[in-house]
C-alpha positions in Angstrom: 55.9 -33.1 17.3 52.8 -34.0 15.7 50.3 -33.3 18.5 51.5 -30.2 17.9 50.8 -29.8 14.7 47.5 -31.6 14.6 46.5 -28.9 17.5 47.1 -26.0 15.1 45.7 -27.9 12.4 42.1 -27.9 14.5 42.5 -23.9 15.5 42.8 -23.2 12.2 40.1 -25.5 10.9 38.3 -23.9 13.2 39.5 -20.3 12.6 38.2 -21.2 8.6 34.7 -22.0 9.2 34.5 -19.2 12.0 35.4 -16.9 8.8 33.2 -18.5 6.3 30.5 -18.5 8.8 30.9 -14.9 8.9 31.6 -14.2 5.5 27.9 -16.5 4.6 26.1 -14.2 7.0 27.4 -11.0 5.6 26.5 -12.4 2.3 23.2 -13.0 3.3 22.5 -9.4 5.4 23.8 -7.7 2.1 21.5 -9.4 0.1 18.3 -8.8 1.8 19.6 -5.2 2.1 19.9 -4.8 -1.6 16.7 -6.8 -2.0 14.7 -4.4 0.7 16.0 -1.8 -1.2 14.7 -3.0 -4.1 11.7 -3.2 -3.3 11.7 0.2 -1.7 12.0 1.4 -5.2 9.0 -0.7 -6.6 6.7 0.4 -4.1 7.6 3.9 -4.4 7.3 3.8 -8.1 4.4 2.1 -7.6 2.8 4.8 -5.3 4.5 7.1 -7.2 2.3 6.4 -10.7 -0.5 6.2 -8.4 -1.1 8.9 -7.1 0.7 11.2 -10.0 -2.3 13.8 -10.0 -3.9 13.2 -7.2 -4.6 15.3 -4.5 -3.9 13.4 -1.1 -5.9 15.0 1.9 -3.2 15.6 4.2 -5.1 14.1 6.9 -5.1 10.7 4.6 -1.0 11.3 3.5 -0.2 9.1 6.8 -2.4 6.7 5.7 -0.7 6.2 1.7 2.5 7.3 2.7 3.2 5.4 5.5 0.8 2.4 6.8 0.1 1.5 3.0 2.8 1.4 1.7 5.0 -0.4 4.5 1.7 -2.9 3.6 2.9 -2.9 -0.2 6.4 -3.5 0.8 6.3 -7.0 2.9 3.7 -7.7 0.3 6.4 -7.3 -2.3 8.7 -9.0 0.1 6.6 -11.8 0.3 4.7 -12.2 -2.8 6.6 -10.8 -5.0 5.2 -8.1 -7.9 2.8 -10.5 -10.0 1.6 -12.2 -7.0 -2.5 -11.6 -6.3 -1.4 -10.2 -2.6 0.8 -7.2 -4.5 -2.2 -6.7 -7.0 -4.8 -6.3 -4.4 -2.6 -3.7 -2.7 -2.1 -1.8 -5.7 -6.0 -1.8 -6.8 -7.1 -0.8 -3.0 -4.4 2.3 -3.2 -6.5 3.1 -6.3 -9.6 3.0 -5.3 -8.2 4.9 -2.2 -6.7 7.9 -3.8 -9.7 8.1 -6.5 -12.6 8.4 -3.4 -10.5 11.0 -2.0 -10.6 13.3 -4.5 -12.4 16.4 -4.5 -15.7 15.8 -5.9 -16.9 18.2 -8.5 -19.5 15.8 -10.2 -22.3 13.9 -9.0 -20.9 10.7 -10.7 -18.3 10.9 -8.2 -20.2 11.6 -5.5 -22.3 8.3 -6.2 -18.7 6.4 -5.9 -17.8 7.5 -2.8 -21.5 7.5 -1.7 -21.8 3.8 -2.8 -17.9 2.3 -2.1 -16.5 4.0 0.9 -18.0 1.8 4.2 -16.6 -1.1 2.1 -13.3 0.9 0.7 -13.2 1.6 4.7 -13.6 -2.1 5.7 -11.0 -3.4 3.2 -8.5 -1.0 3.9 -8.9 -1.6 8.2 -9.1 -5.2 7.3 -5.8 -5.5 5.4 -3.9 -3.2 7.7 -4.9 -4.9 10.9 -3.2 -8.0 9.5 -0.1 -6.4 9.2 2.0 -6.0 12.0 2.1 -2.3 12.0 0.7 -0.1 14.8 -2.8 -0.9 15.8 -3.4 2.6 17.5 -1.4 4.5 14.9 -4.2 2.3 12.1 -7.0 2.8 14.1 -6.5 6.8 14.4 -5.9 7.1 10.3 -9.0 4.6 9.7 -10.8 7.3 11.5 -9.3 10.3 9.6 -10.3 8.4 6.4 -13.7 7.7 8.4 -14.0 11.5 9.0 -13.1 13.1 5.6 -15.3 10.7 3.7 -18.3 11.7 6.0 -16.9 15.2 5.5 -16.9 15.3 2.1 -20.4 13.4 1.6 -22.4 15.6 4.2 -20.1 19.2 2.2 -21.6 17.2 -1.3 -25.2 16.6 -0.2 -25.4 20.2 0.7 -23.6 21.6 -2.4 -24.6 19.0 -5.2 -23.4 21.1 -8.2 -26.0 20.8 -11.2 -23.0 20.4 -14.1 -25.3 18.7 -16.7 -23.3 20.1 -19.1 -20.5 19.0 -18.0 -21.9 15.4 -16.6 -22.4 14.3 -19.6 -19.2 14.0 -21.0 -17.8 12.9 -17.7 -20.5 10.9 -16.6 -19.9 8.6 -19.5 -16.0 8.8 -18.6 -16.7 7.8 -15.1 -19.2 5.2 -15.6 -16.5 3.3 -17.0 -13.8 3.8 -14.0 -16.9 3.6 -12.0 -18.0 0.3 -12.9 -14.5 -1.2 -12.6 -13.9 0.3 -9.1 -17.6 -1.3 -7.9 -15.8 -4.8 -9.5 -12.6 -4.3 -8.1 -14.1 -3.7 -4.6 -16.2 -6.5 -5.1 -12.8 -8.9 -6.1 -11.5 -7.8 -3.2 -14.2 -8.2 -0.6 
């Protein structure tokens, strides 16, 4: 009978797309997992090198640890690594890390002095435009609110006289410093 046939001819038409439906989907899910994973890597490499010799407040590590670097990720995602969005991440975590570092000369007390209402505003800025939580930003953009307050008020009262040892740093940091005030300024 050929209705016959032609009838399990169809079912197993069908029964072959159904399969390389499912096989093209499985494809696809196992490639964005290996590509998320990827990227996973890169970003924390990328934090990684960073913040290699850095102390991280630990009221900031939810900040770089989590919220910024989900933030490098889709950036990576998106963007990819040469891409402006993935550069701009990368130089903010910079500027980041180097404010909150203990400050043992006054040329790094003039950074964070001078950059860190606008470090505050580009880092808000950029994580509110993620779709990350808005509470969960909010309460670190106040803990990075508070230390740097914190740490100015603790320098103003405890500005160590290192002229000594200013010098050589000063020049050092006038450098890095310079090129954080034009980073921040790219950025803005």
């Amino acid at each position: 009978d050929i209705s016959v046939f032609e009838s399990a001819v169809t079912k197993l038409q069908e029964i072959i797309r159904a399969e390389e439906k499912a096989a093209t989907e499985a494809e696809r899910q196992l490639k964005k997992k290996i590509l998320q994973e990827h990227a996973r890597n890169i970003v924390t490499t990328q934090v990684k090198i960073v913040s290699c010799n850095q102390n991280i407040p630990d009221s900031i590590k939810p900040l770089v640890l989590k919220h910024w670097s989900t933030l490098m990720l889709n950036r990576y995602l998106r963007h990819g690594r040469n891409s402006e969005q993935w550069s701009q991440s990368v130089t903010l975590l910079k500027l980041l890390l180097r404010c909150v570092q203990p400050i043992r000369y006054q040329s790094q007390f003039k950074l964070v002095k001078n950059n860190h209402s606008a470090l505050l505003e580009a880092v808000n800025d950029e994580l509110y435009r993620t779709q990350q939580n808005k509470d969960e930003i909010a309460h670190q953009i106040l803990e990075l609110k508070t230390h740097f307050s914190q740490t100015i008020d603790a320098c103003k009262l405890e500005l160590i006289d290192a002229n000594k040892d200013e010098k050589s740093e000063y020049a050092l940091s006038q450098d890095s410093s310079e090129n954080s005030d034009e980073a921040l300024q790219q950025i803005q």
